[in-house]
N, CA, C and O atoms as a Tripos MOL2 file, in Angstrom:
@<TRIPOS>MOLECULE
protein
  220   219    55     0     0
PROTEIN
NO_CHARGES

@<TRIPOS>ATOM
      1 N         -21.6620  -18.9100  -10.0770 N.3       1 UNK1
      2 CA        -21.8880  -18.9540   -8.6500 C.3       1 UNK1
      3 C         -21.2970  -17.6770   -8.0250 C.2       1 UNK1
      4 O         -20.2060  -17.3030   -8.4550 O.2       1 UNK1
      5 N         -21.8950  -16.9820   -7.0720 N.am      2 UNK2
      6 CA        -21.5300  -15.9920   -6.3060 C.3       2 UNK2
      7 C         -20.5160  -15.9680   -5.5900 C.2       2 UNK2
      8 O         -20.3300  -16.8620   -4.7640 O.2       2 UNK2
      9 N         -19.6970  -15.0070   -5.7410 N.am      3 UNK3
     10 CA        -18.5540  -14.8590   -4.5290 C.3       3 UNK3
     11 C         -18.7550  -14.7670   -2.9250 C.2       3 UNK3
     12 O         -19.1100  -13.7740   -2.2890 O.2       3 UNK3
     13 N         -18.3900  -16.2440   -2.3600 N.am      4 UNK4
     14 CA        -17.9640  -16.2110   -0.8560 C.3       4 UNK4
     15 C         -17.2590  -15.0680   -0.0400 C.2       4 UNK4
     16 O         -16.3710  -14.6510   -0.7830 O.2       4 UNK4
     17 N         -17.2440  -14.5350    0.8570 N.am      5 UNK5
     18 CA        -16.8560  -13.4400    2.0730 C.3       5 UNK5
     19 C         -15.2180  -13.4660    1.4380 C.2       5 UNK5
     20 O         -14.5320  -12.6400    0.8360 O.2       5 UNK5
     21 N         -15.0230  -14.7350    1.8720 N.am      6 UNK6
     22 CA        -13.5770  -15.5930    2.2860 C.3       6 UNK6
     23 C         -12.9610  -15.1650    0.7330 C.2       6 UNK6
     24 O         -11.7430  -14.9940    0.6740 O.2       6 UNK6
     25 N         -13.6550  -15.0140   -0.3430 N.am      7 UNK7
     26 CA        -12.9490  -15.0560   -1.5550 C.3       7 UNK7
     27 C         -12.3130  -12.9520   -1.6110 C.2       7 UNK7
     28 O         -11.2390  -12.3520   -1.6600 O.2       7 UNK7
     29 N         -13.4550  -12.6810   -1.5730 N.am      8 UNK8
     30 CA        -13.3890  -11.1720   -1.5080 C.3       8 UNK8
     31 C         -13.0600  -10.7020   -0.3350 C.2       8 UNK8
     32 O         -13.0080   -9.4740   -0.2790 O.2       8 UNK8
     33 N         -12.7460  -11.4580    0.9170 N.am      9 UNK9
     34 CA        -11.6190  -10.7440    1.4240 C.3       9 UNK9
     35 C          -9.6850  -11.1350    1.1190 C.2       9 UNK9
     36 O          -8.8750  -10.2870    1.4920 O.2       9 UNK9
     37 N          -9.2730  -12.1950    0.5700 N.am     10 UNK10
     38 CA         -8.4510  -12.4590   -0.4850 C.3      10 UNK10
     39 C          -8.0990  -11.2400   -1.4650 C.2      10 UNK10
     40 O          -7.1430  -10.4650   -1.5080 O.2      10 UNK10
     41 N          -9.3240  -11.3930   -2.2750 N.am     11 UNK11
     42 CA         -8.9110  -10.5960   -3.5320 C.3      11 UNK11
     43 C          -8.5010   -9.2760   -2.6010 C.2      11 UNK11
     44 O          -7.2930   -9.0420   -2.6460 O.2      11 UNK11
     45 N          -9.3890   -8.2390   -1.6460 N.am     12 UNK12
     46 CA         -9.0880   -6.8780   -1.3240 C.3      12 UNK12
     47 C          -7.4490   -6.9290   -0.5970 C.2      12 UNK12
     48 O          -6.5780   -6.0920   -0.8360 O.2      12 UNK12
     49 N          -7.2810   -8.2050    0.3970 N.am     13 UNK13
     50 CA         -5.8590   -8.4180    0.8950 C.3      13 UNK13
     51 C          -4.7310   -8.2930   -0.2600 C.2      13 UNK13
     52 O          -3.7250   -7.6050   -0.0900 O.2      13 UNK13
     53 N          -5.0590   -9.2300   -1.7950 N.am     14 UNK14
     54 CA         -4.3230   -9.3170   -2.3540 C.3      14 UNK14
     55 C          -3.7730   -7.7260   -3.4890 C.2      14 UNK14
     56 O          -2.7800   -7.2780   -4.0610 O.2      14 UNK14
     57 N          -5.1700   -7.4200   -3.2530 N.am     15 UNK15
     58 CA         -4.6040   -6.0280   -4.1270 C.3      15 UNK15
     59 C          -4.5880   -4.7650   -3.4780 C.2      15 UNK15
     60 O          -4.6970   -3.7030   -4.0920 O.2      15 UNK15
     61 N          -4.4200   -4.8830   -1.9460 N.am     16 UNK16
     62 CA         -3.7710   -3.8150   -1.1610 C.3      16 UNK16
     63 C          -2.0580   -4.6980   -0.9680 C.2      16 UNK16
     64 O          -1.0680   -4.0500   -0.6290 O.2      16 UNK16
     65 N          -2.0210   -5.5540   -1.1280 N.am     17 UNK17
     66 CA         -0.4160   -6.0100   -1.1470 C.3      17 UNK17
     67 C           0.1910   -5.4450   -2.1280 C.2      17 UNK17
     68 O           1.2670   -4.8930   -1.8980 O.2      17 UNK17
     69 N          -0.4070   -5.4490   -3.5760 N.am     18 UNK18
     70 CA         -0.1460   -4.9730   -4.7960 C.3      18 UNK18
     71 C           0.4650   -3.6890   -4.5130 C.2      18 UNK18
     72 O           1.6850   -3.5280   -4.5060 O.2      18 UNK18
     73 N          -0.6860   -2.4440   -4.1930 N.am     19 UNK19
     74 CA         -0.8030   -1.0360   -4.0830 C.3      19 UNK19
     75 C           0.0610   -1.1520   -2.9710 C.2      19 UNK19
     76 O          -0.0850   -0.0190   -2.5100 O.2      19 UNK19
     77 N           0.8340   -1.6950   -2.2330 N.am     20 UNK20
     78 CA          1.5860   -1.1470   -1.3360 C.3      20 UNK20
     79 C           2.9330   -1.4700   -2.0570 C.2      20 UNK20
     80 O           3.7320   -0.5590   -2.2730 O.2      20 UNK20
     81 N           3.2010   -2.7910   -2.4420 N.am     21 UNK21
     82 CA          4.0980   -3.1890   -3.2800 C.3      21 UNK21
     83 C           5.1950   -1.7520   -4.0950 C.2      21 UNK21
     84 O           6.3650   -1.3700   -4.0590 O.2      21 UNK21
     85 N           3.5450   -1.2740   -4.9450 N.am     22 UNK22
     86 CA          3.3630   -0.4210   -5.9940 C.3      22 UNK22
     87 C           4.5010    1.1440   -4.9200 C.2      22 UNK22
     88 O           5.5930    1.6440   -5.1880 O.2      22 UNK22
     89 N           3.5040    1.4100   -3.7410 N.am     23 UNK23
     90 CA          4.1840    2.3560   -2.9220 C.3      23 UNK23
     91 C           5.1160    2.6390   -2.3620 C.2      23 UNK23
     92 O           5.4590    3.7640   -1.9980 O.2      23 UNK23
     93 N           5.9630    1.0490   -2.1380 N.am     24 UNK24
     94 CA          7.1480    1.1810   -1.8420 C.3      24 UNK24
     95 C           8.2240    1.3370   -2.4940 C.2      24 UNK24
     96 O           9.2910    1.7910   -2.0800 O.2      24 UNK24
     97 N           7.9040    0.8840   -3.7390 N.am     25 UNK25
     98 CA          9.2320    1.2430   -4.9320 C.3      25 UNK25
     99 C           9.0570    3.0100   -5.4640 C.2      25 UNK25
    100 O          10.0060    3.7410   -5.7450 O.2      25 UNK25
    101 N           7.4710    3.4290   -5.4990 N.am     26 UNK26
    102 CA          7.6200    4.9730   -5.4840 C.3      26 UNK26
    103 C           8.3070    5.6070   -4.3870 C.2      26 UNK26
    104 O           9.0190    6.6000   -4.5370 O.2      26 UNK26
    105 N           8.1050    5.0630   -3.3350 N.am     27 UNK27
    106 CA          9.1230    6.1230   -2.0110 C.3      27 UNK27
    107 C          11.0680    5.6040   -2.2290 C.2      27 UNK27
    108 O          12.1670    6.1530   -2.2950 O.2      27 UNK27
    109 N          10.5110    4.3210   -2.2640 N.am     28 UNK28
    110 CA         12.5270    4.1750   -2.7320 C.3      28 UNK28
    111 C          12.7690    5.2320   -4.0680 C.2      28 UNK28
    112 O          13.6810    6.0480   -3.9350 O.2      28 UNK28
    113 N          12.1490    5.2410   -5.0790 N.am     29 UNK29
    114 CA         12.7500    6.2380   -6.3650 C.3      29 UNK29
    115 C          12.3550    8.0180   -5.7410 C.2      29 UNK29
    116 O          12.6650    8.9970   -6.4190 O.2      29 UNK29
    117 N          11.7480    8.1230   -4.5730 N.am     30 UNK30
    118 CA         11.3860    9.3060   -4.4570 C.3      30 UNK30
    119 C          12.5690   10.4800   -4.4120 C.2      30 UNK30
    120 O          13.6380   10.2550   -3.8440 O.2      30 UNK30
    121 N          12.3990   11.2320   -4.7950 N.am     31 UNK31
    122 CA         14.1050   12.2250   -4.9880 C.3      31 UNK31
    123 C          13.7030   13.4210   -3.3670 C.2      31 UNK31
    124 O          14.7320   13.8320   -2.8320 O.2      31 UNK31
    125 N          12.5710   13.8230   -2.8040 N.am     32 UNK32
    126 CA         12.8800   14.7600   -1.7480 C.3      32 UNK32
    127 C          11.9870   14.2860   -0.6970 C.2      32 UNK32
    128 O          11.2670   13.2900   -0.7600 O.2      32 UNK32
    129 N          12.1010   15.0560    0.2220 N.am     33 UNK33
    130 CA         11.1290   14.2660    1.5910 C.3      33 UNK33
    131 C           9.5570   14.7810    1.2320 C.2      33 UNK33
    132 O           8.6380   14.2100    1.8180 O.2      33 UNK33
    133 N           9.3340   15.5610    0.5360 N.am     34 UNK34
    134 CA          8.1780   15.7280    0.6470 C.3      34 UNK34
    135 C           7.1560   14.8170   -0.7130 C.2      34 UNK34
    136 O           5.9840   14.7330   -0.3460 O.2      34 UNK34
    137 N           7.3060   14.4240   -1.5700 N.am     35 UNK35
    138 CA          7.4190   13.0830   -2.1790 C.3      35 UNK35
    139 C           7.1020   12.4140   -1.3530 C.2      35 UNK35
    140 O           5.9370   12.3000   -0.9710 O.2      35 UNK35
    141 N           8.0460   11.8390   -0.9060 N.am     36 UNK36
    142 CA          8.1390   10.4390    0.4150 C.3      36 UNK36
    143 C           7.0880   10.5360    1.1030 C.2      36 UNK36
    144 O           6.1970    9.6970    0.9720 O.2      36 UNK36
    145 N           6.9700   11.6480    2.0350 N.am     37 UNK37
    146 CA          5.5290   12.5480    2.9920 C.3      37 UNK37
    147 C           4.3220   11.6350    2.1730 C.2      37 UNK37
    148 O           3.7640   10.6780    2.7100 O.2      37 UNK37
    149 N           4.0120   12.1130    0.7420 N.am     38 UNK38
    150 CA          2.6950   12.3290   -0.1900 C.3      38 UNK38
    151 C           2.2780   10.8530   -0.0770 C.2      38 UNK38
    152 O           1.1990   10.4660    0.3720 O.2      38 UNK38
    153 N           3.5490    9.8690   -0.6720 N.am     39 UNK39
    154 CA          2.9190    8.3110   -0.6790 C.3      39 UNK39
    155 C           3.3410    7.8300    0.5250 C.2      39 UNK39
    156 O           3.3010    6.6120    0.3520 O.2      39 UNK39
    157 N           3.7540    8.0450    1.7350 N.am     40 UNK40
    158 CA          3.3560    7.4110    2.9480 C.3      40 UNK40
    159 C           2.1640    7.2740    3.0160 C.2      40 UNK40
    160 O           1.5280    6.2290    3.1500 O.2      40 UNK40
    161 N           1.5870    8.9330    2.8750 N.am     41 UNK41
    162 CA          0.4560    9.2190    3.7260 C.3      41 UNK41
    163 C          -1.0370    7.7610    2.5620 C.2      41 UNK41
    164 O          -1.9620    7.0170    2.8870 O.2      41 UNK41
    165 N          -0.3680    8.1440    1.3240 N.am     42 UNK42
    166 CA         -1.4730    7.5300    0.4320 C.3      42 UNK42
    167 C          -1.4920    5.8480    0.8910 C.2      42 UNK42
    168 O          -2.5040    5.1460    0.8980 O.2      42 UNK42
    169 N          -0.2370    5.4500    1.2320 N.am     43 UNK43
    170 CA         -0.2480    3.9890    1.7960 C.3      43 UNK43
    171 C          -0.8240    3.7820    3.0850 C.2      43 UNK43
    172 O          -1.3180    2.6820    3.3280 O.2      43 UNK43
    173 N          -0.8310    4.9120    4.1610 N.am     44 UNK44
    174 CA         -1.3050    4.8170    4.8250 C.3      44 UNK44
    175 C          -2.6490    4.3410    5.5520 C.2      44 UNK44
    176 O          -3.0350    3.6070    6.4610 O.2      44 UNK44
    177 N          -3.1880    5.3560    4.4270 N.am     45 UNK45
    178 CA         -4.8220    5.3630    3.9560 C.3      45 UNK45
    179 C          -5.4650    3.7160    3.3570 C.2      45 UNK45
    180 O          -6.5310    3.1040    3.4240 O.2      45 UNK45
    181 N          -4.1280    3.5020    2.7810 N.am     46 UNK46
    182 CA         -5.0770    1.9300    2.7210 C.3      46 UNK46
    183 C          -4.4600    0.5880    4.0230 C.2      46 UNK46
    184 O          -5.0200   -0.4640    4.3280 O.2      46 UNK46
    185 N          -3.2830    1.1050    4.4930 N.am     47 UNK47
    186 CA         -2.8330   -0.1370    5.5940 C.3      47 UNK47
    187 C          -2.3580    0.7920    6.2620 C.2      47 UNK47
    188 O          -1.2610    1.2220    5.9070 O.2      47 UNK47
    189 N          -3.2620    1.6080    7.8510 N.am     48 UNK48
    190 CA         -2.9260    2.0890    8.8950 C.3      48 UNK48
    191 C          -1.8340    2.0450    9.5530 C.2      48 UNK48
    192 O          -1.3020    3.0380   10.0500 O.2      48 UNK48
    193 N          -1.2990    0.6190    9.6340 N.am     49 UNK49
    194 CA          0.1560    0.2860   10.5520 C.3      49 UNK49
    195 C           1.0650   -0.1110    9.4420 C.2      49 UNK49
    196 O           1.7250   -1.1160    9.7040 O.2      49 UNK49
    197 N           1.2510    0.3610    8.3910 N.am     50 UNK50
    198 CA          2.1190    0.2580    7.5530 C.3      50 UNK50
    199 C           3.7050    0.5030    7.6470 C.2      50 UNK50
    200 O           3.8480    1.6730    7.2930 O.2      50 UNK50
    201 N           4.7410    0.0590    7.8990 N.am     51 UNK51
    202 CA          6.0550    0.9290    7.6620 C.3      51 UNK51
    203 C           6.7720    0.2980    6.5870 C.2      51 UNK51
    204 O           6.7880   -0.8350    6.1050 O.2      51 UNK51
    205 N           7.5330    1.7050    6.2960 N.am     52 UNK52
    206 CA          8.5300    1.5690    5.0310 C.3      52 UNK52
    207 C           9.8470    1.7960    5.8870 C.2      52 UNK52
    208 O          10.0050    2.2760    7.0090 O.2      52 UNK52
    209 N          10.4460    1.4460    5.2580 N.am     53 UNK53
    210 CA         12.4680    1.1800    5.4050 C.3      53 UNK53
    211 C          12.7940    2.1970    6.3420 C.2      53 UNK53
    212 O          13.1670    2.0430    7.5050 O.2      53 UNK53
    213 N          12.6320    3.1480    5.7770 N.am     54 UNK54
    214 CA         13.3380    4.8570    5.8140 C.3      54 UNK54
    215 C          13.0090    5.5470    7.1140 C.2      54 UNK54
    216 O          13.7490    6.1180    7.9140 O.2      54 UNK54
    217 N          11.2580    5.2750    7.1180 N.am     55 UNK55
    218 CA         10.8910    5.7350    8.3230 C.3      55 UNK55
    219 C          11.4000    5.1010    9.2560 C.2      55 UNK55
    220 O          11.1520    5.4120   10.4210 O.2      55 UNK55
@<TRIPOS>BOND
     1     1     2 1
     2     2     3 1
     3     3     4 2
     4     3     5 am
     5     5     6 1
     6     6     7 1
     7     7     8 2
     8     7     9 am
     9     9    10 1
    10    10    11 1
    11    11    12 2
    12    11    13 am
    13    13    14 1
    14    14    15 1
    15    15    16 2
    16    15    17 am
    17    17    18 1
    18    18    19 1
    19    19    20 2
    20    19    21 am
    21    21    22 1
    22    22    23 1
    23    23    24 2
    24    23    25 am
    25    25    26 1
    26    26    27 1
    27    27    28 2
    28    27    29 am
    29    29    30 1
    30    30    31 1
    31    31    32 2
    32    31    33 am
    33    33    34 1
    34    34    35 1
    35    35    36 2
    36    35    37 am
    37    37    38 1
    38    38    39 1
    39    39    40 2
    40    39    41 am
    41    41    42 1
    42    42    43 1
    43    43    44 2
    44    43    45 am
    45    45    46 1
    46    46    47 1
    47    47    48 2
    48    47    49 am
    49    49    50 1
    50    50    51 1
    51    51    52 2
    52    51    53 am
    53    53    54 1
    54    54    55 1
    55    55    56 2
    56    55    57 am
    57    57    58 1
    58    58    59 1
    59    59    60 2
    60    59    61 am
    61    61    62 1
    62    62    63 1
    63    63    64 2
    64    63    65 am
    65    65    66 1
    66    66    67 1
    67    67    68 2
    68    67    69 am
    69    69    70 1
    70    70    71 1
    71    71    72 2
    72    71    73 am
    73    73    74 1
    74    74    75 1
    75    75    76 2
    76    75    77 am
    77    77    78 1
    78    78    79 1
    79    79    80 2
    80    79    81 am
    81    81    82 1
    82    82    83 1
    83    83    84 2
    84    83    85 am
    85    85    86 1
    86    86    87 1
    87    87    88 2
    88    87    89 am
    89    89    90 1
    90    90    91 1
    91    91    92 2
    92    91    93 am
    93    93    94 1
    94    94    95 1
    95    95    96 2
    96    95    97 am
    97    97    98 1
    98    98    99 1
    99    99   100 2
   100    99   101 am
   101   101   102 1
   102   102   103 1
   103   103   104 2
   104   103   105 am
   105   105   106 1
   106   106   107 1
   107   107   108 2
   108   107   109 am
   109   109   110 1
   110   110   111 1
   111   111   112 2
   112   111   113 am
   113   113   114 1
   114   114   115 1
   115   115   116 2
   116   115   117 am
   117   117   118 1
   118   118   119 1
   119   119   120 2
   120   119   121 am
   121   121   122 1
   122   122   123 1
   123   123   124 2
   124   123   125 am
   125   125   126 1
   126   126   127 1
   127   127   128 2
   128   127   129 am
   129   129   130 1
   130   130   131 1
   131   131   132 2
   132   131   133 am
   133   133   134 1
   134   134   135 1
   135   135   136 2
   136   135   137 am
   137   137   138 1
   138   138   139 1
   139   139   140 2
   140   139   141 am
   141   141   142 1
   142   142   143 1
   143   143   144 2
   144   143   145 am
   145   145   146 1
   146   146   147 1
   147   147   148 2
   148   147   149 am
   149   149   150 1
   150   150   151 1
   151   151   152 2
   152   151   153 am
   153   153   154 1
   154   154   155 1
   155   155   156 2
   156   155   157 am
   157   157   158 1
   158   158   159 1
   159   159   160 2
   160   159   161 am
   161   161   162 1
   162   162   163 1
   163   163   164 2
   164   163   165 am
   165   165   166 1
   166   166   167 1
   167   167   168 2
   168   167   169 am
   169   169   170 1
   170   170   171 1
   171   171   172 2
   172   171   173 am
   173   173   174 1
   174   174   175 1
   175   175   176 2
   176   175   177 am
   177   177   178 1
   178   178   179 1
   179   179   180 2
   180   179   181 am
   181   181   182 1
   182   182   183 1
   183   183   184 2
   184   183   185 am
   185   185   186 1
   186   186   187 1
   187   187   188 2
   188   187   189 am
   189   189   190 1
   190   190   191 1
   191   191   192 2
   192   191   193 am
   193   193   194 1
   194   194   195 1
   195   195   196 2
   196   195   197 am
   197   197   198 1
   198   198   199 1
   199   199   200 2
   200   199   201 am
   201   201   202 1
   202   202   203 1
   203   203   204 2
   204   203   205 am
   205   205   206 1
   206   206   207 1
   207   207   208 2
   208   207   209 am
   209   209   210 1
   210   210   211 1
   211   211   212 2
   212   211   213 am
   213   213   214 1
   214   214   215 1
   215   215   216 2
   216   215   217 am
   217   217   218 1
   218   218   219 1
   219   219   220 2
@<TRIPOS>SUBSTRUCTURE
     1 UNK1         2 RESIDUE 1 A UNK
     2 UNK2         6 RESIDUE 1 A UNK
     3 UNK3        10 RESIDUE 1 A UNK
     4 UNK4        14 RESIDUE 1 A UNK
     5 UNK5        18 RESIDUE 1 A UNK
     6 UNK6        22 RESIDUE 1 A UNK
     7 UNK7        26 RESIDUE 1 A UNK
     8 UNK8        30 RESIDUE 1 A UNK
     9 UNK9        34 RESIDUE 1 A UNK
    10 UNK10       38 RESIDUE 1 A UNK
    11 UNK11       42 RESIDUE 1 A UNK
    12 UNK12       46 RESIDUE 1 A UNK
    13 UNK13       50 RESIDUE 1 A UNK
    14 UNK14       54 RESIDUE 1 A UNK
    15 UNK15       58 RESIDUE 1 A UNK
    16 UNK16       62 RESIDUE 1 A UNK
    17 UNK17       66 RESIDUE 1 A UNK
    18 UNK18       70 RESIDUE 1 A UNK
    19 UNK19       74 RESIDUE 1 A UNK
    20 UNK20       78 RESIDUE 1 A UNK
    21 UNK21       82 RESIDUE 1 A UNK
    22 UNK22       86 RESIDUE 1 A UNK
    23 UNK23       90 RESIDUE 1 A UNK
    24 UNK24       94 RESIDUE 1 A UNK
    25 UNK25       98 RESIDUE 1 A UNK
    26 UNK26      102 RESIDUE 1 A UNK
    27 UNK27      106 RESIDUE 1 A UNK
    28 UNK28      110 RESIDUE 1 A UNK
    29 UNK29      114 RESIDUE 1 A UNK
    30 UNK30      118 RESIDUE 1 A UNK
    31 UNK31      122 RESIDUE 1 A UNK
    32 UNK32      126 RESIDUE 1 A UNK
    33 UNK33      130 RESIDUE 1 A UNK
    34 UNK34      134 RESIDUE 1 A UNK
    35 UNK35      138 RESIDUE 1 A UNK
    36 UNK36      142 RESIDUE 1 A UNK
    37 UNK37      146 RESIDUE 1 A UNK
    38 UNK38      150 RESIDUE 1 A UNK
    39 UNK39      154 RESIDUE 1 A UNK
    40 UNK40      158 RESIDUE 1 A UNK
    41 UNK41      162 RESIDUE 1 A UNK
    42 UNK42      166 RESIDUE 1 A UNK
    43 UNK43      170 RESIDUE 1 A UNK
    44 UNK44      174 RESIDUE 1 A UNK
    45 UNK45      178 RESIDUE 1 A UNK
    46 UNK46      182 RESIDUE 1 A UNK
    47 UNK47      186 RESIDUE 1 A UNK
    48 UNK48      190 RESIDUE 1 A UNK
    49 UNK49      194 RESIDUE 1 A UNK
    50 UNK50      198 RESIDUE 1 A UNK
    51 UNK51      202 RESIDUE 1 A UNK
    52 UNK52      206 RESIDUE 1 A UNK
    53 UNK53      210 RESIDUE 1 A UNK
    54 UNK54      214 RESIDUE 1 A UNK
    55 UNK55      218 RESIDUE 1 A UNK
């Protein structure tokens, strides 16, 4: 049976939680600001109103 709206918007919610998950432990291990800069901006790109700790 075909995937419902409701299912595949789940799955895309659940694996931009992932990839941000994923982004926030790269900016905590990040060693200089410009690092930090690179995966903001890449988290950004997938959740617009995103914030991390630091900022």
């Amino acid at each position: 049976m075909p995937r419902i709206q409701r299912d595949r918007d789940l799955s895309r919610k659940r694996a931009r939680k992932a990839k941000l998950k994923k982004f926030r432990a790269q900016y905590a291990s990040a060693k200089n600001e410009t690092e930090k800069q690179e995966i903001f901006e890449k988290a950004r790109r997938i959740s617009p109103f995103v914030t991390f700790e630091d900022e």
